[in-house]
C-alpha positions as CSV (number, residue, x, y, z in Angstrom):
1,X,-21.8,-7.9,17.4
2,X,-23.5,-8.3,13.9
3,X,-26.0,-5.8,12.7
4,X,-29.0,-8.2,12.4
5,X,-28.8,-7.7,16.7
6,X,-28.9,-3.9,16.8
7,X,-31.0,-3.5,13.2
8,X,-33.3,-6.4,13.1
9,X,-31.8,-7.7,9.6
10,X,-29.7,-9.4,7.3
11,X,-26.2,-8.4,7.8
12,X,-25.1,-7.1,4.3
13,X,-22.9,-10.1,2.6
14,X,-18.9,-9.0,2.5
15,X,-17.5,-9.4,-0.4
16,X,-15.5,-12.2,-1.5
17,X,-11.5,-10.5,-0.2
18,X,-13.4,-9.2,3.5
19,X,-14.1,-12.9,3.9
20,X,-10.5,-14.5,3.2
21,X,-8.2,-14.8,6.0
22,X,-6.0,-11.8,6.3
23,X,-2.6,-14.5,6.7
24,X,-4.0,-15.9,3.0
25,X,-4.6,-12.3,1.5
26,X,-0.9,-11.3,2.7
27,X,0.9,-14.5,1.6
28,X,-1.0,-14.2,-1.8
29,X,0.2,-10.2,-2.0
30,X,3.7,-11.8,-1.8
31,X,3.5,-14.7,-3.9
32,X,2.0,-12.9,-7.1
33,X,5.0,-9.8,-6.5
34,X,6.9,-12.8,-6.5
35,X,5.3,-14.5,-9.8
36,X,5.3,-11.0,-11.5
37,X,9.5,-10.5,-10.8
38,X,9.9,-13.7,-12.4
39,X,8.1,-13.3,-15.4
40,X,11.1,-12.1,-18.3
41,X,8.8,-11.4,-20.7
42,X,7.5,-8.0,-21.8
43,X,4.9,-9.5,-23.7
44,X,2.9,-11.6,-21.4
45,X,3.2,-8.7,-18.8
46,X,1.7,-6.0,-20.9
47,X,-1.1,-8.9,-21.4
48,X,-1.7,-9.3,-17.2
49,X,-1.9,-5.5,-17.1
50,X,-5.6,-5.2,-18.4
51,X,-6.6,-8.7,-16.6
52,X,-5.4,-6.5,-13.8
53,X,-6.9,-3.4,-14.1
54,X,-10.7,-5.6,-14.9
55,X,-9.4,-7.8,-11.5
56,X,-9.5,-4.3,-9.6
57,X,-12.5,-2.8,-11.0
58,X,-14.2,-5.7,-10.1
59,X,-13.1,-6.3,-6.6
60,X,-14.6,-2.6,-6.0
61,X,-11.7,0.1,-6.4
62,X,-12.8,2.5,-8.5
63,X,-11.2,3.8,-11.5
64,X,-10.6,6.4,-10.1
65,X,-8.7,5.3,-6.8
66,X,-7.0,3.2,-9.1
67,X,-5.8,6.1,-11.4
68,X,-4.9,8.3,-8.0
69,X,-3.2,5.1,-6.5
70,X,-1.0,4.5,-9.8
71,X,-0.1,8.4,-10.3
72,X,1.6,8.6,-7.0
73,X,3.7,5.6,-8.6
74,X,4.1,6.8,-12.4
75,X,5.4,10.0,-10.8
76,X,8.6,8.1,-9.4
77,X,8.8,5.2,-12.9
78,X,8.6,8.3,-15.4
79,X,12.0,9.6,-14.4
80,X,13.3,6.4,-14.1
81,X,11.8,5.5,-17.5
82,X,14.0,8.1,-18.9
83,X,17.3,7.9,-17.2
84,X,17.6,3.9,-18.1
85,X,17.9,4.6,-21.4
86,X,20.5,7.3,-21.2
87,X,22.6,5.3,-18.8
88,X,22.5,1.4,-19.3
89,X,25.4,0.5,-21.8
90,X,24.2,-0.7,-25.1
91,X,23.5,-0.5,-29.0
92,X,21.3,2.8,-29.8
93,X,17.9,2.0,-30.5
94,X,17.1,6.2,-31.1
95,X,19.3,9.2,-31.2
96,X,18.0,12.6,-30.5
97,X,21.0,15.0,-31.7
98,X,23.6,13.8,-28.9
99,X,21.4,12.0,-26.8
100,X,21.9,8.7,-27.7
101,X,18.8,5.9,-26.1
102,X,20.1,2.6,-25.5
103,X,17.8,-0.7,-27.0
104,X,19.0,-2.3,-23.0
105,X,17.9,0.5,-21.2
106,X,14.6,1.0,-23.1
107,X,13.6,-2.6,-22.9
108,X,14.6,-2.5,-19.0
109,X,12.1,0.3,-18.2
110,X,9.7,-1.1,-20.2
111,X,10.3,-3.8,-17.9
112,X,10.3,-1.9,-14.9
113,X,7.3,-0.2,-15.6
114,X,5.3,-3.7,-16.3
115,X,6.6,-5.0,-13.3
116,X,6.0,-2.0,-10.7
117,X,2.3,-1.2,-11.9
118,X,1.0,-4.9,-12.0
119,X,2.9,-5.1,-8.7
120,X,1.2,-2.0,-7.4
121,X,-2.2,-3.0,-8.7
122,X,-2.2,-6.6,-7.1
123,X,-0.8,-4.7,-3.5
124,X,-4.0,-2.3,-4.3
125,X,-6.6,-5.3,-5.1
126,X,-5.6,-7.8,-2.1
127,X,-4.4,-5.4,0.5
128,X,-5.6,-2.1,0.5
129,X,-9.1,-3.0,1.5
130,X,-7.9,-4.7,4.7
131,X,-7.8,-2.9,7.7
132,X,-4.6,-1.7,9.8
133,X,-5.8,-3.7,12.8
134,X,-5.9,-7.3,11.1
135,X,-3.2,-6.3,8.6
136,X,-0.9,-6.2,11.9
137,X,-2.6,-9.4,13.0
138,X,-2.3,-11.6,10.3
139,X,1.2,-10.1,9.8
140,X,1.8,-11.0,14.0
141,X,0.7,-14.8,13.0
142,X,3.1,-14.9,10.2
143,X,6.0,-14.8,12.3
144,X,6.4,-11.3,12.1
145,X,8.6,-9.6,14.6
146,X,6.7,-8.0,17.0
147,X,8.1,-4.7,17.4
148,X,7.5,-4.5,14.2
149,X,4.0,-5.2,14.1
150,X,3.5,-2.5,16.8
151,X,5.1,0.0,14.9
152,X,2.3,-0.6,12.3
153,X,-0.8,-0.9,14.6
154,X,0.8,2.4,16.7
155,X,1.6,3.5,13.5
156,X,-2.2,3.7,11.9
157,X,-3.6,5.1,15.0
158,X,-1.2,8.0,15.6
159,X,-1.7,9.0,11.6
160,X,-5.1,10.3,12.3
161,X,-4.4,12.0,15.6
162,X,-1.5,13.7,14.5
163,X,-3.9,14.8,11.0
164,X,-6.0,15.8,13.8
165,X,-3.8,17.9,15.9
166,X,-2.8,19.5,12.8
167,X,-6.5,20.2,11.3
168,X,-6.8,22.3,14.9
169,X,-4.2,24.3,14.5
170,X,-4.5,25.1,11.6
171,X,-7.8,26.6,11.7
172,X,-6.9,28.2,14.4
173,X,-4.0,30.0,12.5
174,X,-6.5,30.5,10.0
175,X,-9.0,32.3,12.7
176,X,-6.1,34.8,12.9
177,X,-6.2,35.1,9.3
178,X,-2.7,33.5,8.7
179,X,-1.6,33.1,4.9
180,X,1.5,30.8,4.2
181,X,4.0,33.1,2.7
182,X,7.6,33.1,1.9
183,X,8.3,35.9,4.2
184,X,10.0,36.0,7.6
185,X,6.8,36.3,9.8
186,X,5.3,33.1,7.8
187,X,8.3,31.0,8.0
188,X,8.7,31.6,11.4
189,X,4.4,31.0,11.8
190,X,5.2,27.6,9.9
191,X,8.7,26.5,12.2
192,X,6.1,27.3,15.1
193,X,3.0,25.3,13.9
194,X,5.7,22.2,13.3
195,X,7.4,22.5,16.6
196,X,4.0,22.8,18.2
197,X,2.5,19.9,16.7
198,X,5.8,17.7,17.6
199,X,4.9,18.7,21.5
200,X,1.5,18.1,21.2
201,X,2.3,14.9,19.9
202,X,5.2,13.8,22.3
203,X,2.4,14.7,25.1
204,X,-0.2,12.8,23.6
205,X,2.1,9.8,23.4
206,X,3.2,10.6,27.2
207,X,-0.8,10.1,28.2
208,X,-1.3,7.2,25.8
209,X,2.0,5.5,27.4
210,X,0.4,6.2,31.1
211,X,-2.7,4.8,30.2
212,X,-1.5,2.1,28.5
213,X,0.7,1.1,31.8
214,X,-1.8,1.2,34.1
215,X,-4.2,-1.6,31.8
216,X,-0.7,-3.9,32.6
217,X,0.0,-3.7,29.0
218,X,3.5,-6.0,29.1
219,X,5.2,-4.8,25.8
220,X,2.6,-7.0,23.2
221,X,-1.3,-7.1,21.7
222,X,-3.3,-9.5,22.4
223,X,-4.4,-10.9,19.1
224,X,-8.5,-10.7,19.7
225,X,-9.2,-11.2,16.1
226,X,-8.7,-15.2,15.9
227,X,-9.4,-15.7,12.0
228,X,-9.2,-19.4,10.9
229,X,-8.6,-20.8,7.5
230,X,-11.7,-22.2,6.0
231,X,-12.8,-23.7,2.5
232,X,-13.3,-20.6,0.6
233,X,-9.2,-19.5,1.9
234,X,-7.8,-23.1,0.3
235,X,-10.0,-22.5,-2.9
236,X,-8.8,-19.0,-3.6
237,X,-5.1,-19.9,-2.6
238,X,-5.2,-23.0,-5.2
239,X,-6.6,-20.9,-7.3
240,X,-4.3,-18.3,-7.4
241,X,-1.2,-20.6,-7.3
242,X,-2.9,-22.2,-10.5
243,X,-3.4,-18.9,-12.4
244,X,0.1,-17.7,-11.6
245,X,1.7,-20.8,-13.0
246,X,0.1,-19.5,-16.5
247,X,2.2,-16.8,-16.9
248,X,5.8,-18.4,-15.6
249,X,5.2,-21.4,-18.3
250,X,4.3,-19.1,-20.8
251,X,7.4,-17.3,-19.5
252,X,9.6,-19.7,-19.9
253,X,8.2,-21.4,-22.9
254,X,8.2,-18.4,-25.0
């Protein structure tokens, strides 16, 4: 029920994203990944980056969720940054002693970089803001397989019992004033805190499994949350498409 039943008010406007269908928000996620693979150019790339990064700032992510979000991704591009250039076949572009960089394998990471953060930033701006439940939803309407989507929606339900199991016992090994060494006694504390959160979990999943058998649950979700395709979905969707033919003509123009 809204909040203007229980508070007496105005339900606070969602922003623009919360209102889009979750099926248009996914298919768009996929079709500018899609748009950013098959632009060739460095160029125009490094010129959607900061139309990017001003697109997520002002859908609401932070600059500093966005810098957190990107860091667990530079982590992974910087060594690949530098092994393409060392390995790709190719004319030297710079020589340090006898490590010779390739002018192929430095234009491909540049590449690679472009691609995976403007990837990574659109994925943050259009998905991350959607919850698990109509993520699995709007995935489920798609035409995803189901056991799929169940994996997902069991998935983001068991990720925050399982944190919680863990937050238990570990302050109760900290009660005991436990301190994670290298020792024997503290690898053998840590083996024990694993195995015993693995039982506590397999348990837990034992109830949930019980319970969920005796509500008649036949092997699928009901999808409750019926979201429909209205005017504002067709406008952003168009508009979209039209912005992400910019770049591919300019692409292939150039």
């Amino acid at each position: 029920m809204s909040d203007t039943v229980f508070c007496g008010g105005d339900a606070a406007p969602k922003p623009l994203l919360d209102r889009l269908d979750a099926r248009v928000r996914i298919v768009a996620t996929v079709a500018v990944v899609i748009a950013i693979l098959a632009v060739r150019s460095p160029t125009i790339l490094a010129g959607a980056l900061p139309i990017a990064f001003a697109a997520a700032l002002a859908s609401g992510v932070t600059p500093r969720d966005l810098g957190a979000r990107l860091a667990h991704v530079e982590g992974f591009l910087i060594v690949l940054a530098i092994m393409l250039p060392l390995t790709v076949p190719g004319p030297t572009e710079i020589a340090f002693g006898s490590l010779a960089l390739s002018k192929p394998g430095i234009d491909r990471a540049v590449l690679v970089l472009l691609r995976v953060n403007l990837a990574a930033t659109a994925i943050l701006i259009l998905l991350a803001g959607l919850e698990p439940v109509r993520l699995g939803h709007g995935l489920a309407r798609l035409g995803m397989p189901a056991k799929l989507v169940h994996v997902l929606l069991f998935t983001a339900r068991w990720v925050s019992l399982v944190r919680e199991e863990a937050r238990r016992l570990h302050d109760a090994m900290r009660t005991r004033a436990f301190r994670a060494t290298t020792s024997r006694h503290g690898l053998r504390t840590l083996a024990h805190f694993v195995g015993q959160l693995l039982v506590r979990a397999f348990e837990r999943a034992e109830r949930v499994d019980e319970a969920m058998r005796c509500r008649a649950f036949a092997g699928r979700f009901a999808l409750v949350a019926e979201e429909r395709v209205m005017v504002h979905d067709v406008v952003f969707a168009v508009g979209l498409g039209l912005g992400l033919l910019v770049p591919i003509l300019l692409d292939r123009l150039i």
